[in-house]
C-alpha positions in Angstrom: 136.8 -15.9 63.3 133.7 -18.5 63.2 130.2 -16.7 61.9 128.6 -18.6 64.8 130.7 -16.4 67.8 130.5 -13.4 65.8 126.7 -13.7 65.6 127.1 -14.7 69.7 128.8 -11.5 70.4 126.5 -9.5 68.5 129.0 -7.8 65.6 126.8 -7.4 63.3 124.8 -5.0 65.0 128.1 -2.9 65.3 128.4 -3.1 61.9 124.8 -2.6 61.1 125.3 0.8 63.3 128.7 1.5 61.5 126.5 1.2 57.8 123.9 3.6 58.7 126.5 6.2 59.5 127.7 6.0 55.9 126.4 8.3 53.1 127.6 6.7 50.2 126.8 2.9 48.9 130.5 1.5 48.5 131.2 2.7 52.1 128.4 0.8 53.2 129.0 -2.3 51.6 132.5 -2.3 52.9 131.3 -1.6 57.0 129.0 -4.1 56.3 131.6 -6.2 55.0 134.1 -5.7 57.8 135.8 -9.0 59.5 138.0 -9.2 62.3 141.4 -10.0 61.7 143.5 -12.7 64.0 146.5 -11.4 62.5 148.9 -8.8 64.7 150.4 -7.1 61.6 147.0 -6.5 60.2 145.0 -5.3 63.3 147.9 -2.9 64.1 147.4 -1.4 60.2 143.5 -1.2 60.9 144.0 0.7 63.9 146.7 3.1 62.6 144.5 3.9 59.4 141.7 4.5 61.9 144.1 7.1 64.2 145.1 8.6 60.7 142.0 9.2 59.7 140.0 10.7 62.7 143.1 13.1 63.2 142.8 14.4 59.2 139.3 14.8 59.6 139.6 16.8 63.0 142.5 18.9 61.2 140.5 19.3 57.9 136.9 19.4 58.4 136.7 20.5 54.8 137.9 17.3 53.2 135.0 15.8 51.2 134.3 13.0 48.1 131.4 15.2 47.6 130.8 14.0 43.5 130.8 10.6 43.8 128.8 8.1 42.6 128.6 4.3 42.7 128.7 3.9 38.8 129.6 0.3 39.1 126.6 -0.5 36.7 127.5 1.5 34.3 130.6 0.1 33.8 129.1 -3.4 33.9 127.0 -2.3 31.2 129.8 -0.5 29.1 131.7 -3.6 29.4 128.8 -5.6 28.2 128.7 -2.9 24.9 125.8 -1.6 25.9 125.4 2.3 25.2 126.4 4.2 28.2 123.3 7.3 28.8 124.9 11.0 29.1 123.7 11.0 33.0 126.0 7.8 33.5 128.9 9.3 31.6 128.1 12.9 33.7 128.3 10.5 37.0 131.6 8.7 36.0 133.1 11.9 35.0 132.2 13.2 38.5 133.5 10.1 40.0 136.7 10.6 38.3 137.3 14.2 39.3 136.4 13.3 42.6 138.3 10.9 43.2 141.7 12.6 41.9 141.5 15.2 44.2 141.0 13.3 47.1 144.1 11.2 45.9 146.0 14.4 45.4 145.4 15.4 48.9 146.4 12.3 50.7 149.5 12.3 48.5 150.3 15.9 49.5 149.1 14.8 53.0 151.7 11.4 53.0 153.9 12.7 56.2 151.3 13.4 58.4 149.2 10.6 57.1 151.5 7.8 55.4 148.9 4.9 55.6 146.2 6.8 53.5 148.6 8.4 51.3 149.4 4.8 50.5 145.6 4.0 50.4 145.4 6.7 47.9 147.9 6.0 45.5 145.5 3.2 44.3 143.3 6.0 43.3 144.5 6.0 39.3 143.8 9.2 38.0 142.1 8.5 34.4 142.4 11.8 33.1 141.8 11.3 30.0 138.6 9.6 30.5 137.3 12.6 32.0 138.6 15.2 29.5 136.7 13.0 26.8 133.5 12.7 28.8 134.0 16.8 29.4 134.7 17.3 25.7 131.5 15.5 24.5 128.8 16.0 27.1 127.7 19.7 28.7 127.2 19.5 32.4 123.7 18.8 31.9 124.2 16.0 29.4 123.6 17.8 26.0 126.6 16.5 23.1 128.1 19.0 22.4 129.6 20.9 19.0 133.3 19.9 19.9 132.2 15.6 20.3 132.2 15.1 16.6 133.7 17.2 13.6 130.7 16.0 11.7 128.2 16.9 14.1 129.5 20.0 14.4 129.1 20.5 10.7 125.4 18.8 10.8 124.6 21.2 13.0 125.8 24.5 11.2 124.2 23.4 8.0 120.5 22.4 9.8 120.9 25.5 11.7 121.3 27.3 8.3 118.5 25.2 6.5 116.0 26.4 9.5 117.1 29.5 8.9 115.9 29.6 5.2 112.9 27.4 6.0 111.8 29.8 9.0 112.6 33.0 6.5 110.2 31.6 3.3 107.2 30.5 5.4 107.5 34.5 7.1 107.3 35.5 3.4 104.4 33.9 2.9 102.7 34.7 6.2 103.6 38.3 6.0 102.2 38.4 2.2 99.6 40.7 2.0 98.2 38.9 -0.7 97.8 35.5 1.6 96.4 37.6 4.6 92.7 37.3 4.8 93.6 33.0 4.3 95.2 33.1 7.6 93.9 33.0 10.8 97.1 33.9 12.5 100.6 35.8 11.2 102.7 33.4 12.6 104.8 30.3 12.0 104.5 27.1 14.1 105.2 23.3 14.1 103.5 20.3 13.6 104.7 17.1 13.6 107.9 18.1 13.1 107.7 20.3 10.0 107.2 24.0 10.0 103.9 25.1 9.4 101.7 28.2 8.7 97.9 28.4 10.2 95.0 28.3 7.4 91.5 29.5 8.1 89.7 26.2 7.0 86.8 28.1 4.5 90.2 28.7 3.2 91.2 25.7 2.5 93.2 25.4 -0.9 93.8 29.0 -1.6 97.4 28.4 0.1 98.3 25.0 -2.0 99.9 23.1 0.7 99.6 19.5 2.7 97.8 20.0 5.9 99.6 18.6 9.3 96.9 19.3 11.8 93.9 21.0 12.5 92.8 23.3 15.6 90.8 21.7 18.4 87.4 24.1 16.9 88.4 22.7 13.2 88.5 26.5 12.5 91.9 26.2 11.7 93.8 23.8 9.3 97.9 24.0 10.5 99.4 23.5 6.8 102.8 23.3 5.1 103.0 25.1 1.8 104.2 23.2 -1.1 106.9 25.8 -1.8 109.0 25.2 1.5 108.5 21.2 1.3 111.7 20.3 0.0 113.1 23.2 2.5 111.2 21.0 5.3 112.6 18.2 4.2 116.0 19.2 3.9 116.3 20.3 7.7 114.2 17.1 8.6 117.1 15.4 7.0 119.3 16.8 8.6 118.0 16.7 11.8 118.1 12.3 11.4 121.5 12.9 10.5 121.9 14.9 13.6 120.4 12.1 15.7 122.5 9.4 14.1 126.0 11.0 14.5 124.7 11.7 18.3 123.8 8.4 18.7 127.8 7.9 17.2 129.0 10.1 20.0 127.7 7.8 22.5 128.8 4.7 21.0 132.3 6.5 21.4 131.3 7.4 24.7 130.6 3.7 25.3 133.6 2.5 24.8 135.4 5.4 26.8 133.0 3.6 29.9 134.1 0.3 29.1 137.8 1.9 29.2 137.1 2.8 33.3 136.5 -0.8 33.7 134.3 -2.4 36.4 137.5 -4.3 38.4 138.8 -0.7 39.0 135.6 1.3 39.7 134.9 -1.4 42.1 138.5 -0.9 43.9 138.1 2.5 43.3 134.9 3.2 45.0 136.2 1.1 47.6 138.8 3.1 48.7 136.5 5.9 48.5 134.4 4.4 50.9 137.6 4.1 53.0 137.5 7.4 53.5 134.1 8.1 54.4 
């Protein structure tokens, strides 16, 4: 139909007021994107996925695409190489979930509903897109242990360097030899090294390289030469903790990339279908 009478007859108010009913972006692009159809076949389809779908929803109130989320960047960006964040890789995994079990209850749905059981089947599953993402990522974006052998090996070792790092500086501090040099009993961190806190009339009786000082100057925040190459080693292994990370998610990436943008686009579509 001409643009011109649709403008005449006011549609795009109608679906202007169909849009705002929508909670989710792709459903709004597609009422917004609604035509009419001249053709008998299709109208008659239209109207019997829009009977289908007001009776499921006044059978099963509790169907929902709660989950969701228009991750169409993301995958624009994973196809572009670019390194997916763990909040986009949380949202496709949602997506994902979300939209296999709508899929699987059309499909269960498909005699009472046979037009968006067909709908549905569109919906590929991707498992294994989400069990990677799941594997890799806690739910609040964290890599975890099980992304990377190495990593998880990184990790045990750093975890054990701290340990011995943590355990020598509480020698020193609990020396009662080294006691009337400190201000405080404690160990704390500066800079990203492990430190012990030094009255500053004290300054040298602890040989050590001095990180900070206290806002008064009272206090000199210093690491003792005996636990430098201990500070260094778990700062080493921290970087390598960082880089094999930063691995992960270039693994991740390409696990994005995988979803492709052609098929979240179609996918979110269908979701927005159903809203």
């Amino acid at each position: 139909m001409d643009e011109h009478y649709l403008s005449i007859l006011e549609y795009y108010k109608i679906t202007a007021q169909l849009a705002d009913h929508t909670s989710f972006s792709a459903s709004r692009e597609r009422a917004l994107a609604l035509r009419p159809s001249a053709k008998e076949a299709v109208v008659r389809r239209r109207l019997q996925e829009t009977t289908e779908a007001k009776a499921l929803l006044s059978e099963r109130s509790d169907i929902t695409i709660g989950g969701a989320h228009d991750v169409r960047p993301a995958a624009e960006h994973a196809a572009l190489d670019a390194v997916l964040q763990p909040e986009d890789l949380l949202d496709i995994h949602s997506t994902l979930v979300s939209g296999r079990r709508l899929r699987k209850l059309l499909l269960r749905l498909e005699d009472e509903y046979p037009l968006l059981a067909g709908i549905a089947t569109r919906i590929t599953p991707l498992s294994h897109i989400s069990e990677e993402i799941e594997r890799c990522l806690d739910e609040e974006g964290h890599v975890l242990d099980s992304a990377s052998p190495e990593l998880a090996r990184i990790r045990r070792e750093s975890a054990v360097a701290r340990e011995r790092l943590v355990n020598r500086l509480q020698e020193i501090v609990n020396s009662s030899r080294n006691a009337p040099f400190l201000q405080e009993h404690l160990v704390t961190e500066r800079n990203g090294r492990y430190v012990i806190p030094l009255k500053v009339e004290h300054k040298g009786r602890i040989p050590g390289i001095a990180h900070d000082q206290s806002a008064s100057g009272a206090t000199l925040f210093i690491e003792p030469l005996s636990t430098v190459e201990l500070n260094n080693r778990w700062h080493e292994l921290q970087l390598a903790e960082e880089r094999e990370a930063e691995e992960v998610s270039v693994r991740a990436r390409e696990v994005g990339a995988a979803v492709g943008w052609s098929f979240v686009n179609e996918m979110l579509g269908i979701i927005g279908e159903q809203r």
